[in-house]
C-alpha positions as CSV (number, residue, x, y, z in Angstrom):
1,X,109.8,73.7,104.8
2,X,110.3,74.2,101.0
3,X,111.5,70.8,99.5
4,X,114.6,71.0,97.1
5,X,112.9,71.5,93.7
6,X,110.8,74.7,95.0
7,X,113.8,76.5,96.1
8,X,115.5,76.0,92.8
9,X,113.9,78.8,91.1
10,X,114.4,82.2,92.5
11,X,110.9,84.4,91.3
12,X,111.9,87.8,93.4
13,X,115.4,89.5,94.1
14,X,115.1,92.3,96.0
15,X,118.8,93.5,96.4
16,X,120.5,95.9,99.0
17,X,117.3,98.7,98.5
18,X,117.4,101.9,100.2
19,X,114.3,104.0,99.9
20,X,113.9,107.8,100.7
21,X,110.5,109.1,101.0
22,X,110.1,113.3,100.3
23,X,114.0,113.0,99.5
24,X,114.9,113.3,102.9
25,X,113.5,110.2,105.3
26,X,115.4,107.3,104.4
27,X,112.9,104.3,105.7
28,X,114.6,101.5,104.3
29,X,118.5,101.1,104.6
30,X,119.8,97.7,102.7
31,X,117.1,95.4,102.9
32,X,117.7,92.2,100.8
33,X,115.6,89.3,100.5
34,X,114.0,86.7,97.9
35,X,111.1,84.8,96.8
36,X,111.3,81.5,95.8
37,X,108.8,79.8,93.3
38,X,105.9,78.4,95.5
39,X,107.1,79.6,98.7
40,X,105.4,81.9,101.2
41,X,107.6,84.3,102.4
42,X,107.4,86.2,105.5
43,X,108.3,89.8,106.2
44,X,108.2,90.0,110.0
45,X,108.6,93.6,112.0
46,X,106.7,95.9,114.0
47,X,105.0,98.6,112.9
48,X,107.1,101.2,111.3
49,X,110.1,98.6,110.6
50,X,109.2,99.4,106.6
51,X,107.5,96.1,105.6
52,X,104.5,97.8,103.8
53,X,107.1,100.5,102.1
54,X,109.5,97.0,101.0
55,X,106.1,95.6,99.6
56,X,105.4,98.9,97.6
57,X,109.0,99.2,96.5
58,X,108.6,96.0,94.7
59,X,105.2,97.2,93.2
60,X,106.3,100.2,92.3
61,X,103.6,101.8,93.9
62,X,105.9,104.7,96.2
63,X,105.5,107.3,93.8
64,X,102.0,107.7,94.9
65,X,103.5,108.2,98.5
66,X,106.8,110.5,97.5
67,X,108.7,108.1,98.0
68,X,111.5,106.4,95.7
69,X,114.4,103.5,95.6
70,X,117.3,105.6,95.6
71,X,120.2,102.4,96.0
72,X,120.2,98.6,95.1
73,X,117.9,97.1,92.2
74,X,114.6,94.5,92.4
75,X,114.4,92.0,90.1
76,X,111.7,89.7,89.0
77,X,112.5,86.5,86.8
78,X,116.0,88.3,86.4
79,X,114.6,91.0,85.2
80,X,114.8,94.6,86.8
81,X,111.1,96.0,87.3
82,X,112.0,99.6,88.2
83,X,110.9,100.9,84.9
84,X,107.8,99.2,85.0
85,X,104.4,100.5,85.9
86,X,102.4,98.7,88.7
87,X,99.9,97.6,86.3
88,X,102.9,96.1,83.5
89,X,104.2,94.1,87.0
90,X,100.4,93.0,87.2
91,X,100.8,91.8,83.7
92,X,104.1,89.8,84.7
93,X,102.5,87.9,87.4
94,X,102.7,90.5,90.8
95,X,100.3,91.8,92.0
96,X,99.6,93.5,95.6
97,X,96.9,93.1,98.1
98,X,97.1,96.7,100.2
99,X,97.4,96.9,103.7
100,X,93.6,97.9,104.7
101,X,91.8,96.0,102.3
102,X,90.6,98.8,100.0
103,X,87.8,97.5,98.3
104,X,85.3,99.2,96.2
105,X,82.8,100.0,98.5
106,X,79.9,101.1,96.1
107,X,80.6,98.3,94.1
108,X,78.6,94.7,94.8
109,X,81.3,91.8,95.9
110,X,81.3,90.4,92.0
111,X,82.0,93.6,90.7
112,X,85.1,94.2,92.9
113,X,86.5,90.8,92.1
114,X,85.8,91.1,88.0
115,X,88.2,94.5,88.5
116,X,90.6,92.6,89.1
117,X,90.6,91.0,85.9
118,X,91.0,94.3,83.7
119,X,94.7,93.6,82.8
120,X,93.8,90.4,81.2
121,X,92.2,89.6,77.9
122,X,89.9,87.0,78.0
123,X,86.8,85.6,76.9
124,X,83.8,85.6,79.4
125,X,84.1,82.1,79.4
126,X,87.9,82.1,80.8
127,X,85.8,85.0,83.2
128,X,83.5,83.2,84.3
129,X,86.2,80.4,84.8
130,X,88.5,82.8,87.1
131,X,85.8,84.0,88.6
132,X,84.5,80.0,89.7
133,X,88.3,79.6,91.2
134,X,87.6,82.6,93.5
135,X,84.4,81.3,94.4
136,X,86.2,77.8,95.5
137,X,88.4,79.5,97.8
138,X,86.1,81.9,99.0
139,X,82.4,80.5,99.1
140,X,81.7,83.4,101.8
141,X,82.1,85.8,98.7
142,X,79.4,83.5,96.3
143,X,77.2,84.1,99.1
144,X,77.8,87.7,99.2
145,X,78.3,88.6,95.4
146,X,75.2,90.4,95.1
147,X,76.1,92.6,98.1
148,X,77.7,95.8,98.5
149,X,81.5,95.9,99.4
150,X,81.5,98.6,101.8
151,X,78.3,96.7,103.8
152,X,80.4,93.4,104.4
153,X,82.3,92.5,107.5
154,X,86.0,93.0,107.4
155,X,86.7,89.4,106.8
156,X,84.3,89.6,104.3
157,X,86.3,92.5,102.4
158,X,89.8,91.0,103.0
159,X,88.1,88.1,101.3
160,X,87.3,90.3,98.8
161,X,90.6,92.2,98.4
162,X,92.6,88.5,98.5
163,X,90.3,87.5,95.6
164,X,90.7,90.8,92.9
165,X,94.1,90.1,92.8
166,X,93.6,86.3,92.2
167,X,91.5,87.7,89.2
168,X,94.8,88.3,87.6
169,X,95.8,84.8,87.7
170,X,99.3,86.1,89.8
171,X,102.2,84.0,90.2
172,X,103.3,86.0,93.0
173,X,101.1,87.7,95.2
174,X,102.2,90.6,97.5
175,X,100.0,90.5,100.7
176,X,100.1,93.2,103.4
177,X,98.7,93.3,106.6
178,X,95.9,90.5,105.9
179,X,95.2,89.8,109.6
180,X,94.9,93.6,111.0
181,X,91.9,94.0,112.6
182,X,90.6,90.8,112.1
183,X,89.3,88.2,114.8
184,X,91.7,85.1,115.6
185,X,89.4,83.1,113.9
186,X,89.4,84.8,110.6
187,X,92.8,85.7,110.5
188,X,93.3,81.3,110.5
189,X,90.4,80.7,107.8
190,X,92.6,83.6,106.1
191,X,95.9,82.1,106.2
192,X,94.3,78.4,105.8
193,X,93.2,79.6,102.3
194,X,96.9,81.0,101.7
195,X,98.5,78.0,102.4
196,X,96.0,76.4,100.1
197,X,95.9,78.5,97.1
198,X,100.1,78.3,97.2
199,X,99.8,74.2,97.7
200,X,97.2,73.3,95.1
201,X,97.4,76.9,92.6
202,X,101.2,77.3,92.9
203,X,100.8,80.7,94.0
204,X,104.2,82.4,95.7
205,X,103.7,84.9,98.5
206,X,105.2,88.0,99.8
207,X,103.3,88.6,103.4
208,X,104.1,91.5,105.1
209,X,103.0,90.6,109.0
210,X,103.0,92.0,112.5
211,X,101.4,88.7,113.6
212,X,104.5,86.8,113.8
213,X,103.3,83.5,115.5
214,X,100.8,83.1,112.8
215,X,103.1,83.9,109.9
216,X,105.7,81.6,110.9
217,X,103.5,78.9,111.3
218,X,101.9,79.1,107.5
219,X,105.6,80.2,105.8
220,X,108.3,78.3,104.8
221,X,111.1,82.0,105.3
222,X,111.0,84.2,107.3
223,X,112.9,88.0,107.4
224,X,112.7,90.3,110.7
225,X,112.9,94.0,109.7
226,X,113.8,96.2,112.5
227,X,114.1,100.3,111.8
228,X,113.9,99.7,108.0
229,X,117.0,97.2,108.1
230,X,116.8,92.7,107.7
231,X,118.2,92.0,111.6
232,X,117.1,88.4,111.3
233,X,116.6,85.4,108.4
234,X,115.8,81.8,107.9
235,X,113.3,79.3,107.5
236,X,110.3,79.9,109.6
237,X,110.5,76.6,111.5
238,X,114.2,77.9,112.6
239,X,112.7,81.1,113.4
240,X,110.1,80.0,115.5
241,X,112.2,78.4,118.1
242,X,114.8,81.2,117.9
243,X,115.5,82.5,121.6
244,X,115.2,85.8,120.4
245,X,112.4,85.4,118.3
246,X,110.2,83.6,121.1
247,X,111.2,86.3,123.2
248,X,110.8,89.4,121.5
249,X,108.2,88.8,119.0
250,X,106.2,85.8,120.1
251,X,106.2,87.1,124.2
252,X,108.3,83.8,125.2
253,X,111.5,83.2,126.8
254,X,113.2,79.4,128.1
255,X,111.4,81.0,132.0
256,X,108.0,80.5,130.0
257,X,105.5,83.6,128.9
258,X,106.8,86.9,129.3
259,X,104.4,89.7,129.7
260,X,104.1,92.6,127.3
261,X,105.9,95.3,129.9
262,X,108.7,92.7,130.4
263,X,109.5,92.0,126.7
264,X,109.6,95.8,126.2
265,X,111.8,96.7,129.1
266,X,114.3,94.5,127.6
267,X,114.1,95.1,123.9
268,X,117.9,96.7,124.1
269,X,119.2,93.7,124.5
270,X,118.5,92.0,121.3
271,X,121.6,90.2,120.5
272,X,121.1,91.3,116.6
273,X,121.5,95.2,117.9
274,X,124.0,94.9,120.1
């Protein structure tokens, strides 16, 4: 859990949003939540609850989608960032790592990550510096910085996608999705390096994940969206031993494992929806 100093500073408000995509599907119906300085923060949901549209609200990225914040306000460093383009909120500190990875595919591994750098200026030596950080974190990429983007493994290019954005020296990173369609074993070295990067780099993060066992175990909050609304809060340790938690989300109840087809078959009768 966060200790008492790291929760005194509040980085990310996100404030009773509702968000309407083509002007007529409302996704997201009050969803509240914040980010404290040097937490990780977990957004926890299904797919479809309207955790990857909650990231893209705060990045301002839903105009690319048709899709806009039509109630409530997000703030960052009490500041409202509505009016701010996705690459200004770069330049404050966020940045977002897209569901799906989305690297450069033509481009070699080095190339990708100096991208990431473009909103800053710097000398090559403070480059070449950044650049040395990634490849601490991510000795896999130094390995592979000569190769093509689109010919490494999926790790390899979440890797990839993780480390652009750290090009940018964030304060707050927005991470969606990083364990879809990865093996067990990567999706741990993944989150391993998350934890690490918030511990020693003081790096807060925003992770938007259907794996809820392995989210709560590397957060320190945790918020359940169900159907585009926050059903469920609280820090993650709470979470994991919630009843409803461990039986909806984590396949557990106090009678031991449940199997897929039971958890499902009794879904109407989370306590939160009732």
């Amino acid at each position: 859990m966060l200790d008492a100093a790291k929760t005194e500073e509040t980085l990310l408000e996100v404030n009773n949003i509702e968000v309407i995509y083509n002007h007529v599907i409302l996704v997201l119906k009050g969803v509240s939540l914040s980010v404290p300085k040097g937490g990780i923060t977990a957004l926890l949901g299904g797919n479809g609850a309207g955790k990857s549209t909650t990231l893209k609200a705060i990045s301002n990225l839903l105009l690319s989608e048709r899709g806009d914040v039509t109630k409530g306000t997000i703030e960052y460093r009490g500041q409202k960032v509505a009016g701010l383009s996705p690459a200004e909120l770069v330049k404050r500190g966020v940045i977002q790592v897209m569901e799906g990875r989305h690297c450069f595919g033509h481009l070699t591994v080095e190339e990708n990550l100096l991208t990431g750098a473009y909103t800053r200026k710097i000398s090559r030596a403070e480059l070449k510096d950044s650049l040395d950080l990634v490849y601490t974190y991510f000795p896999r990429l130094k390995e592979r910085r000569k190769s093509l983007a689109g010919y490494t493994s999926g790790g390899e290019q979440q890797m990839v996608a993780i480390g652009r954005a750290l090009m940018s020296m964030p304060e707050t990173v927005l991470l969606d999705e990083p364990s879809m369609g990865l093996a067990p074993q990567l999706v741990e070295e993944i989150f391993t390096i998350v934890k690490d990067l918030n511990e020693k780099e003081g790096v807060s993060f925003l992770l938007a994940e259907q794996n809820t066992n392995v989210a709560l175990r590397f957060a320190h909050y945790g918020y359940i969206l169900e159907s585009g609304r926050v059903v469920m809060d609280g820090p993650a340790a709470d979470l994991r031993e919630n009843p409803d938690v461990k039986e909806f989300y984590l396949g557990m109840s106090d009678e031991g494992r449940k199997s897929f087809r039971d958890v499902r078959s009794y879904r109407r009768r989370k306590r939160w929806l009732s």
